[in-house]
C-alpha positions as CSV (number, residue, x, y, z in Angstrom):
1,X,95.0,109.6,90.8
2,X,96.7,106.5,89.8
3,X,100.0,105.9,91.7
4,X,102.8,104.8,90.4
5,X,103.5,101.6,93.0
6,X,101.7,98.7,93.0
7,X,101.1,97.0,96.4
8,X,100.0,92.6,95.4
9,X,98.9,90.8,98.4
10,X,98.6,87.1,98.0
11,X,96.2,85.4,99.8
12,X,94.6,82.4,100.5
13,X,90.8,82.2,100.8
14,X,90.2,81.2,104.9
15,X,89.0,77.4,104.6
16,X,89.2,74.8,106.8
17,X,92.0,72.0,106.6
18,X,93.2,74.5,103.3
19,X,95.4,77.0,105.3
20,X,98.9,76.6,107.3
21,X,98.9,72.9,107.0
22,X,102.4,72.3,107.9
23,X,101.1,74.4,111.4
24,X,98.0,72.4,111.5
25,X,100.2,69.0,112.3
26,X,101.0,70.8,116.0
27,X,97.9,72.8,116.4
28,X,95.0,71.2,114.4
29,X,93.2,72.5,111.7
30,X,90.5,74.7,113.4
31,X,93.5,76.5,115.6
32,X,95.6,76.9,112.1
33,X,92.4,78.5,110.3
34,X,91.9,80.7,113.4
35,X,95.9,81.7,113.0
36,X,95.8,83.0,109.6
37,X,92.4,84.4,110.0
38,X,94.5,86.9,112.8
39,X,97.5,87.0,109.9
40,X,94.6,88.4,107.3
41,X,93.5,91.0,109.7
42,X,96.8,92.0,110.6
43,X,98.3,92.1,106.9
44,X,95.1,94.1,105.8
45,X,96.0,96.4,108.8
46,X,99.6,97.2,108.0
47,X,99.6,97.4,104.2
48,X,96.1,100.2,104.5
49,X,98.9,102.4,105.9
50,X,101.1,102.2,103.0
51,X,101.3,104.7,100.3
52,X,100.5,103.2,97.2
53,X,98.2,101.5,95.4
54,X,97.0,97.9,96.6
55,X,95.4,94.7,95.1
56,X,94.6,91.5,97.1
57,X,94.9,88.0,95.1
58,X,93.1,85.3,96.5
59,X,93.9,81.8,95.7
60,X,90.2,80.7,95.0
61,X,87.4,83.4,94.6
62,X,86.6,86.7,95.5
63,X,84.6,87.5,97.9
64,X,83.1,90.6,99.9
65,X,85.0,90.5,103.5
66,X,85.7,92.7,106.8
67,X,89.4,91.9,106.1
68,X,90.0,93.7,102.9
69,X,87.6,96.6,102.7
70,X,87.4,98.0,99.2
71,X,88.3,101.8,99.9
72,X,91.7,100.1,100.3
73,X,92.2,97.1,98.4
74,X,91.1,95.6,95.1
75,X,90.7,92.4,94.3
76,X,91.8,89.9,91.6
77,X,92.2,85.8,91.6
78,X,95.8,84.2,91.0
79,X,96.2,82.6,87.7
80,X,99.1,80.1,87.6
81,X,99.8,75.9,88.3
82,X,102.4,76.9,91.1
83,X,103.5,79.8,93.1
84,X,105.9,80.9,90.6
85,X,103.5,81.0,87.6
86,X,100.6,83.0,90.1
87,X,103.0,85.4,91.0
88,X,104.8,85.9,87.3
89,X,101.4,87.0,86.3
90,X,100.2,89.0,88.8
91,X,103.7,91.4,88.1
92,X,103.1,91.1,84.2
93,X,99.5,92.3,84.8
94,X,99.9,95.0,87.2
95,X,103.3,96.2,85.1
96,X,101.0,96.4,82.0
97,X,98.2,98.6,83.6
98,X,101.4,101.1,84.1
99,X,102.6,100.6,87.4
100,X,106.5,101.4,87.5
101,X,107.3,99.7,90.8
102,X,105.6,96.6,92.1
103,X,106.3,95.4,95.3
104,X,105.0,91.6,96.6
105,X,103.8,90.2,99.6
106,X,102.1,87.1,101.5
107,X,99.6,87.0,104.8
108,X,101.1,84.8,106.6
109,X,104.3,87.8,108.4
110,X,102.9,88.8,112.2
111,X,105.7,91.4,112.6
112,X,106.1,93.0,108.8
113,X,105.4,96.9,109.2
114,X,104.4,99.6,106.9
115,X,107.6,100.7,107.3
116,X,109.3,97.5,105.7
117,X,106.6,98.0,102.6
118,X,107.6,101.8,102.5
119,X,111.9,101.2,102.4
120,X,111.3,98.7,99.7
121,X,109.5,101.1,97.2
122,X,112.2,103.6,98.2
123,X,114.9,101.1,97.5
124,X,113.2,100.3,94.0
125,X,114.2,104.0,93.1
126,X,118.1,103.4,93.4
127,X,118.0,99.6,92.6
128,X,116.6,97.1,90.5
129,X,115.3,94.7,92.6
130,X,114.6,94.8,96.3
131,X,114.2,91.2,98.4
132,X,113.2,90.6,101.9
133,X,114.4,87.8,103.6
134,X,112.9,85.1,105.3
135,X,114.2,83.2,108.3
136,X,113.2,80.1,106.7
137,X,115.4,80.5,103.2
138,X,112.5,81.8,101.6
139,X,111.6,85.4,101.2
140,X,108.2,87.8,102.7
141,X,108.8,90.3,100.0
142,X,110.0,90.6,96.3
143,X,109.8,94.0,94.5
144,X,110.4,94.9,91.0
145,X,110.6,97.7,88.4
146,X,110.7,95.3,85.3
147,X,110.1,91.8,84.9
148,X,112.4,88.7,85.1
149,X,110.6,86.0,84.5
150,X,113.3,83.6,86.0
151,X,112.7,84.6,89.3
152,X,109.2,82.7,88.9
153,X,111.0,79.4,87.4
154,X,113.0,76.5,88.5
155,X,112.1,77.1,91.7
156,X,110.9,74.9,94.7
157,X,108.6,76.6,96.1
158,X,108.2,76.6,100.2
159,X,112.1,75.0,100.4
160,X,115.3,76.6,101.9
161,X,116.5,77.0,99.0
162,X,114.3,79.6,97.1
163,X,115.8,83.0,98.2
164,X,119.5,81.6,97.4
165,X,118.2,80.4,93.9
166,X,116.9,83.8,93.8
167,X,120.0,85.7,94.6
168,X,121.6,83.6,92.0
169,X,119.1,84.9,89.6
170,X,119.6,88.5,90.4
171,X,123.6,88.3,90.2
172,X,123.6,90.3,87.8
173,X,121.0,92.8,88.8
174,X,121.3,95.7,91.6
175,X,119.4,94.2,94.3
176,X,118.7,95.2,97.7
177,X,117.9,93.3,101.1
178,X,115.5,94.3,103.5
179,X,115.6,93.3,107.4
180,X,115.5,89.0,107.6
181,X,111.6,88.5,109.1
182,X,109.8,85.1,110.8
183,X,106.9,84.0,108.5
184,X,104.7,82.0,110.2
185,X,104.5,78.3,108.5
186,X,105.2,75.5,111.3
187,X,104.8,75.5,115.0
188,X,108.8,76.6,115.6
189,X,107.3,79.5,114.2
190,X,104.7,80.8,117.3
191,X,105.6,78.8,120.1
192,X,107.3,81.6,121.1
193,X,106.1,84.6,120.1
194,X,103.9,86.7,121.9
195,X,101.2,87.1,119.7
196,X,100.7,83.3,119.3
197,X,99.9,82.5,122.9
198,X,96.6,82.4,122.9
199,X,96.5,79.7,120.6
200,X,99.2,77.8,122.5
201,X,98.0,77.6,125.5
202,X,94.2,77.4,125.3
C-alpha cells in the first residue's frame, strides 16, 4: 500500500574528480570519491529504516547498485539547470503521484538519523513546512505538504545565505526547525570527526 510520505534522496552518481570538490582541494579527488562513497552507504542505511515511501534521484543516470537496493528505494534522474529547479520538480512530481507530505534530503550528512527523518514527517502534521538546519547556512532537510515554488528561486545555491533566504520565504508560513546538523562539504568538515579518520590520516 501506497504511503502517504514521500522520502527524495538526492544524489550524485560516484565519479571521479565529480564529487565533494570543495573537499577534494585538502584530500584529493580519489580520497573525496572514497568519502561520499561511505556518505551513500550510510544515507541508504539510515533512510531504509524510515517509515515511508523512498525514491533516490541521481544527478546523471540510473544505475543498478549495492547502495540503494530496490526493495527500498526507487529511482528517478533530476531534471532542472540548478539545484533549485532539480529539487522544484522532484516535489511537483512526487506531490502529483498523491503523496501528502514530502520530505527532502542530500547524501552528503554522516550523523543524520532515522529519527531526524521520522520528527520531520511528524512536524509536517501540525505545520506547514519543516526545515533542518545546516551548520554551514544551508539546510540537510526541507519538507513540505504543498508546494512553494519560491523556495526553489533566487537562491545561491551552496552559500551561507540559503537557509536565511529561505526563512524569509516561509515568513508567512508555519514552519518548523529540526536539530542544526554538520554536512560534510570542505575539510573543516571531517578533520575532526570520528568517522573521517581514516581518510585523514592514511
Amino acid at each position: 500500500m501506497k504511503e502517504k510520505n514521500i522520502l527524495i534522496i538526492f544524489t550524485r552518481n560516484p565519479q571521479l574528480g565529480k564529487v565533494k570538490t570543495r573537499l577534494a582541494k585538502t584530500v584529493g579527488n580519489k580520497k573525496a570519491l572514497e568519502i561520499y562513497t561511505l556518505l551513500l552507504k550510510k544515507t541508504a542505511e539510515v533512510t531504509a529504516k524510515v517509515k515511508a515511501d523512498r525514491v533516490v534521484y541521481y544527478s546523471e543516470d540510473i544505475v543498478e547498485d549495492a547502495i540503494w537496493s530496490p526493495a527500498y528505494f526507487s529511482k528517478k534522474i533530476q531534471r532542472g539547470n540548478d539545484l533549485g529547479e532539480r529539487m522544484m520538480q522532484a516535489f511537483k512530481e512526487n506531490f502529483s503521484e498523491g503523496y501528502k507530505n514530502a520530505v527532502i534530503i542530500g547524501s552528503d550528512m554522516f550523523d543524520i538519523t532515522p529519527s531526524h527523518i521520522e520528527e520531520a514527517f511528524q512536524k509536517l502534521n501540525t505545520h506547514n513546512a519543516v526545515i533542518g538546519p545546516a551548520q554551514d547556512g544551508g539546510y540537510y532537510l526541507l519538507g513540505l505538504k504543498k508546494m512553494h515554488a519560491e523556495l526553489f528561486q533566487h537562491k545561491k545555491w551552496g552559500t551561507n545565505s540559503v537557509l536565511r533566504d529561505t526563512l524569509e520565504d516561509l515568513k508567512t508560513v508555519d514552519v518548523a526547525l529540526l536539530e542544526e546538523l554538520n554536512d560534510i562539504d570542505e575539510y573543516n568538515d571531517i578533520k575532526e570527526h570520528p568517522a573521517f579518520q581514516e581518510f585523514i590520516n592514511n
